[in-house]
C-alpha positions in Angstrom: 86.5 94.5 104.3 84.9 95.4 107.9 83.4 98.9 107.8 85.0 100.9 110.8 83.2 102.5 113.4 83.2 106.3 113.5 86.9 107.4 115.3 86.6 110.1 117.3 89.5 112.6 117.5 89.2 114.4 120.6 91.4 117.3 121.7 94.4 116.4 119.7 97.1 118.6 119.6 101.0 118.6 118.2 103.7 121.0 119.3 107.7 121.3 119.5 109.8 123.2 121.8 108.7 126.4 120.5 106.0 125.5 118.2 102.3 124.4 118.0 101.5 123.1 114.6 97.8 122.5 115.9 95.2 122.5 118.6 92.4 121.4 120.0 91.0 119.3 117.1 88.2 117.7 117.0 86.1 115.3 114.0 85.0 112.4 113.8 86.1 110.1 110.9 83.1 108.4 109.6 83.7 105.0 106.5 84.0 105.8 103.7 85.4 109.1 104.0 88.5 110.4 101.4 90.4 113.4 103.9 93.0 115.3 102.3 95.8 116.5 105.0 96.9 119.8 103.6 99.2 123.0 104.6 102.8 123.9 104.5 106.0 122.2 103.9 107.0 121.8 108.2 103.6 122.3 109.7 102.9 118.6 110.8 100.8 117.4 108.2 102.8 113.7 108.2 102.6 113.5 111.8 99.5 114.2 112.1 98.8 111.0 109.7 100.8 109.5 112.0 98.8 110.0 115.4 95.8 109.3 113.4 97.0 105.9 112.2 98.2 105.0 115.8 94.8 105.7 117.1 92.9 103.9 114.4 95.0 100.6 115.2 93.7 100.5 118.4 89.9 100.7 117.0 90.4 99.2 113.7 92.1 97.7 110.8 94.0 100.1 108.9 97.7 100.1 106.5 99.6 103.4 106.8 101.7 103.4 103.8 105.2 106.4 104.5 106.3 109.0 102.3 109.7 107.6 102.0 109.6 103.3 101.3 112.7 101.6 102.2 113.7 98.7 99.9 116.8 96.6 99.1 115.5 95.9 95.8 116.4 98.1 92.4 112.8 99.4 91.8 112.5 102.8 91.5 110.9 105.0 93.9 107.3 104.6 92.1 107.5 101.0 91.4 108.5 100.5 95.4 105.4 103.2 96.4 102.9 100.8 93.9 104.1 97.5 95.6 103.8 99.4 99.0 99.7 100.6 98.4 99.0 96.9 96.5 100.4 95.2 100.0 98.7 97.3 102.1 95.5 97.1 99.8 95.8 93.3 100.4 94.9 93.2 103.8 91.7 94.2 103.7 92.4 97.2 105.5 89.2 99.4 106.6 91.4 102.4 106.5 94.4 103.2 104.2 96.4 106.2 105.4 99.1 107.7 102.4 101.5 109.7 102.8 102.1 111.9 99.4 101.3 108.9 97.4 102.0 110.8 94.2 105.2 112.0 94.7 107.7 109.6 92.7 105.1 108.8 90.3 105.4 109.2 86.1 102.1 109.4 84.3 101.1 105.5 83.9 101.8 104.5 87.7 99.7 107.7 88.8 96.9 106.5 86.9 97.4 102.9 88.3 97.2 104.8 92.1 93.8 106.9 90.9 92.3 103.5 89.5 93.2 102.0 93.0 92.3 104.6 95.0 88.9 105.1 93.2 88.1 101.1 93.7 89.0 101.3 97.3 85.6 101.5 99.2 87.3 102.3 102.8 88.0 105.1 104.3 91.4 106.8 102.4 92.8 109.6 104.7 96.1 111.1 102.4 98.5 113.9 102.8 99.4 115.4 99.6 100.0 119.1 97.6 98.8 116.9 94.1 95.8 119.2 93.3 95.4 116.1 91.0 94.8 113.9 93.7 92.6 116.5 96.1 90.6 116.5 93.6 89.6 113.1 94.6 88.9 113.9 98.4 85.4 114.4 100.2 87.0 116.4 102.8 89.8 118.6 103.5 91.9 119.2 106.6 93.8 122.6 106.5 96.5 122.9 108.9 97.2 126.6 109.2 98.2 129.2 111.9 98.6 126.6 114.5 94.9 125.1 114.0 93.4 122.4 111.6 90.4 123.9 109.7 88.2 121.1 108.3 86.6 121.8 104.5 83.4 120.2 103.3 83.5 119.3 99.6 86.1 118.8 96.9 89.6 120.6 96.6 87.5 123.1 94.1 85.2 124.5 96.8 88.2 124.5 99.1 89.7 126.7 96.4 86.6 128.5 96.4 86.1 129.2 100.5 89.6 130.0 100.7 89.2 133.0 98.1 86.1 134.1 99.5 87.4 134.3 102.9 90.2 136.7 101.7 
């Protein structure tokens, strides 16, 4: 695997007709980095994985694996989401982008996702509500109130800003 170059996001913004999920964000995505993409059902947090994977083709190699995996096989929904992350895993990618990679998932084949996820050394940017699965981030990206507040740390001292902050 090729270790990535920082990706800088610059001024990246998303917005409907009559809606701005979020503005004027800025990071830079360093290797080796697990970001958790959290906020509301609605507010843009898959499309947002979306622009980030588009501009990390153009800089690296990365596997976006979707929410919802089409298949003409009879596997169920977990078995076809465990194929889909072992395939992307397979080409080496640099980055692996997830989009609620839990969902679908009974006990075993979660377990089977941690173990991979843990044993991936690339950069892992996932959205996800599994507080199971923040747990396992280095960084968390709130989208709220039309703006993307980034979070240093684990899920628990996310948990832990959020409440003093109220």
């Amino acid at each position: 695997m090729m270790m990535h170059q920082p990706i800088y996001i610059r001024d990246l913004e998303l917005s409907f007709t009559h809606k701005t999920c979020f503005e004027n964000f800025d990071y830079q995505i360093l290797y080796g980095q697990r970001i958790a993409i959290i906020g509301r059902n609605g507010c843009g947090k898959s499309t947002l994985l979306k622009m980030i994977h588009a501009l990390c083709q153009e800089k690296t190699s990365s596997a976006y694996v979707p929410q919802v995996i089409e298949s003409d096989t009879e596997c169920s929904g977990g078995e076809r989401l465990k194929k889909a992350i072992t395939e992307a895993l397979a080409t080496n990618p640099s980055i692996l982008l997830l989009d609620e990679p839990t969902n679908h998932l009974d006990r075993k084949n979660r377990q089977s996702l941690f173990h991979m996820l843990r044993k991936y050394e690339g950069t892992l940017i996932f959205v996800s509500h599994d507080k199971e699965l923040l747990r396992e981030c280095d960084t968390l990206w709130h989208i709220d109130q039309g703006h993307i507040r980034v979070f240093s740390g684990q899920y628990d001292h996310y948990i832990h800003e959020i409440a003093i902050q109220r």
